[in-house]
N, C-alpha and C positions, 0 to 999 in steps of 0.2 A: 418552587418554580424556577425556570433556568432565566436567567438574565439574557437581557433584550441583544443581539446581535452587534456586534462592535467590528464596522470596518474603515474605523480613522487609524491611517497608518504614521504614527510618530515619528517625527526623521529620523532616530538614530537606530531603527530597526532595517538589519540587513536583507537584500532581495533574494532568489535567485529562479532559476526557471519553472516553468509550471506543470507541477507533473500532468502523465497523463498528452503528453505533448508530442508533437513530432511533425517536425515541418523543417523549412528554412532556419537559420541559425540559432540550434538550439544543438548548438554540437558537443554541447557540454552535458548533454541529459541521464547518459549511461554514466556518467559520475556522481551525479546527486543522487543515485540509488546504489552505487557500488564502491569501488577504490578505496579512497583510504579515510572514506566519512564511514556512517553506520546510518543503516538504511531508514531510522528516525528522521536524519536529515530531509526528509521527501518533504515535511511538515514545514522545512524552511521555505519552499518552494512552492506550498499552497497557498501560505500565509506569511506574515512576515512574523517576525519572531524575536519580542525581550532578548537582550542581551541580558546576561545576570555578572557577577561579576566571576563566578567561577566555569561560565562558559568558553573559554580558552582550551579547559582542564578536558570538559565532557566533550566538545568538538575537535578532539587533538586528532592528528591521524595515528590511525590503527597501527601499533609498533609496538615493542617492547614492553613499555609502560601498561600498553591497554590491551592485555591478552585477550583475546574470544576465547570462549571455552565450547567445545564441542556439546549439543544435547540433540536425542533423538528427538525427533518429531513427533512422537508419540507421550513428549512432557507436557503439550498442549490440554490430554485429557485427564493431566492430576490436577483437581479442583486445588490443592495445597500446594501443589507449584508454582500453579496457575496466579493463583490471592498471593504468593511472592512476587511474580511479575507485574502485578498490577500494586500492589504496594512500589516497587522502583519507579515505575509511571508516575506516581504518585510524586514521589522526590524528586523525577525529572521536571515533570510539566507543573506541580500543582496541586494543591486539594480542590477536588472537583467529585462530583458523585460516581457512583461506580461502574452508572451504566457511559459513561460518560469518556472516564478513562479505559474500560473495557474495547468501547469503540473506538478509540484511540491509540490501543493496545494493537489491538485484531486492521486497524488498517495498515498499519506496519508489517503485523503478523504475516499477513494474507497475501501482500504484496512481494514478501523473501521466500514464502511454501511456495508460490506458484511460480518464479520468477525462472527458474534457471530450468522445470520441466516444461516449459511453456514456449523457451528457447528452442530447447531441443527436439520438441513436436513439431514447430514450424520449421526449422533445418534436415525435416526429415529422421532423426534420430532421436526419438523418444523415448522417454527413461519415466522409472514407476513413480506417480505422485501420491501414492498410498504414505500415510502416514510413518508406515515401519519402516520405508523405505528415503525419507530424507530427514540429512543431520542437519540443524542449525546452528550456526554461530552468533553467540551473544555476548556479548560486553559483559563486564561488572555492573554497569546501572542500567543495565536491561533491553539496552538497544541491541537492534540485529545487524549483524553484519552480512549474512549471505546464508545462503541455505544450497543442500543440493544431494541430488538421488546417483546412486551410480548402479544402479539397477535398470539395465534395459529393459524395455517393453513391448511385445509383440499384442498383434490381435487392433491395429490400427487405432485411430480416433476411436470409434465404440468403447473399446477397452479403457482408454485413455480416459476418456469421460468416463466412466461410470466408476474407475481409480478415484478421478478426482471428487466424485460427486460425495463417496465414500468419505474422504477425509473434509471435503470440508462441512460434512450433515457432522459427523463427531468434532468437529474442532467448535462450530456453531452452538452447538449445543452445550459445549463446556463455559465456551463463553459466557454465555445468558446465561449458564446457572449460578456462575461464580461472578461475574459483575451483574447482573443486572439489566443486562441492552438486550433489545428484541430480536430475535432470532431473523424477520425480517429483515430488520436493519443490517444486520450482520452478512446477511446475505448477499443484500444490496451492495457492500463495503465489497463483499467478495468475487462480484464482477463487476467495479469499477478496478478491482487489483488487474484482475485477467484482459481487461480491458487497455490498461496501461501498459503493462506489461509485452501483451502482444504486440500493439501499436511501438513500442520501444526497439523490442525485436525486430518489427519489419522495419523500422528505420534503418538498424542497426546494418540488415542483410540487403538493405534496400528492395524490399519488396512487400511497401506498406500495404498495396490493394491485399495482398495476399493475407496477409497478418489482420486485416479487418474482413474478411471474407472467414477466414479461421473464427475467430473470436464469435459470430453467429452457428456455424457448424457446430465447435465446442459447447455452446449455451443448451443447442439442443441433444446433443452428444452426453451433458448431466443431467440434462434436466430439472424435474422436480421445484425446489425454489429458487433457484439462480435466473433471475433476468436476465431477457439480452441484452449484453452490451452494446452500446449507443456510442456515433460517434459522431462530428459537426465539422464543419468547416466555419473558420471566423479568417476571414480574411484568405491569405496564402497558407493558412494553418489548419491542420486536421487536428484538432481537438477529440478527448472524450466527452462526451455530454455524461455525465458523473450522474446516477440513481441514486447516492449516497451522500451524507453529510458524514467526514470523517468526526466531527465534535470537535476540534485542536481550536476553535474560537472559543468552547466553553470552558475553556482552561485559562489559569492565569498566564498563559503565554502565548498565547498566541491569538491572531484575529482570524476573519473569515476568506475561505479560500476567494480567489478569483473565479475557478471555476464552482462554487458552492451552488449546487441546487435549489436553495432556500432564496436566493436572491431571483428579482423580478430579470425575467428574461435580456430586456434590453440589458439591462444593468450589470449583468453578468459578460454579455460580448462585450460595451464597454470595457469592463475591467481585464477579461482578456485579453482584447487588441492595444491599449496599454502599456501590459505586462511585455507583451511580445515585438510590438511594435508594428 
């Protein structure tokens, strides 16, 4: 049985913004998923996060020391490559069960596949988000650093969706074979990614209505199990309303997001407005 939810925040755990986010002073957002962290860092930003003592080492910026090595996209559906990255999870975050780190694995995952075609769909230039078609970059302890397709793609949104629905019905399904988490769940992880993401983007181009107007299109555009992406207003802020528990509380490092779906409605804006101010 999983241990009861834990969200007393220690003072010597550091903060920083909430993914998923996009409003007023949050200008620092496109660097908690990009630059010179590794895109695990989002997980600082859900929840707060143990320092350990060799965390200096694993959050160093990306340079010399901490090469990314190139992997196709398509490493996702070697179940044995697969049980290597989720053993590094393992070392990074914790011994935790497997559906557990899997889901914790795949919110990182999902969040670097979709990130930079998802960019480029909303700027009008979309590129292929088929499996064979984006490389990822990963650290030595298994964090991502960025991912990206250089495969343009015609045949509009329709095409676009049914690419993406493609990789992520096989990325889903490797997942839940090799850890353990429910294919649902996994799902639900997968359009809070797209969800973030877009809302990021439209900050980014300034043109959030746009980026949340996509994000419904897209949903119906894959179909099949992807939910719609949800989004909220708390305050001056456009939040995601997250279908997803990433799991990063059921590890030994980390507690429960702010925006965590598990928490009683009120208690959740609370902890939002907050966070954000």
């Amino acid at each position: 049985m999983d241990s009861p939810r834990d969200t007393r925040v220690p003072d010597d755990w550091p903060t920083a913004c909430e993914v998923g986010v996009a409003g007023n002073g949050i200008l620092d957002f496109p660097h908690v998923n990009h630059a010179a962290r590794a895109v695990t860092t989002t997980f600082h930003a859900c929840s707060r996060y143990r320092r350990t003592a060799d965390d200096d080492q694993k959050e160093a910026p990306v340079n010399g020391s901490l090469p990314a090595t190139p992997h196709p996209a398509t490493d996702v559906l070697d179940h044995g490559w697969l049980a290597g990255q989720l053993e590094l999870a393992r070392r990074y975050y914790g011994q935790a069960p497997g559906r557990v780190l899997g889901t914790v694995w795949w919110y990182s995952a999902s969040s670097v596949l979709v990130g930079q075609p998802l960019h480029g769909l909303l700027a009008g230039s979309p590129v292929d988000p088929s499996l064979d078609a984006v490389i990822l970059r990963i650290l030595p302890d298994g964090r991502f650093l960025d991912a990206w397709s250089n495969r343009p793609l015609d045949g509009g949104l329709p095409e676009f969706g049914r690419r993406l629905h493609d990789a992520l019905e096989a990325a889903v399904r490797a997942v839940a074979a090799v850890s353990g988490a429910r294919q649902p769940a996994l799902w639900a992880v997968a359009t809070d990614s797209i969800a973030s993401r877009l809302l990021q983007a439209g900050q980014a181009d300034g043109d959030v209505q746009r980026a949340v107007q996509l994000a419904a299109e897209l949903a119906e555009a894959v179909g099949g199990e992807l939910p719609t992406p949800r989004f909220a207003r708390v305050g001056p802020h456009l939040v995601v309303r997250r279908a997803s528990c990433c799991l990063i509380d059921r590890t030994p490092r980390g507690t429960t997001c702010a925006a965590c779906p598990g928490q009683h409605p009120e208690e959740r804006e609370r902890r939002i407005r907050e966070l954000l101010g």
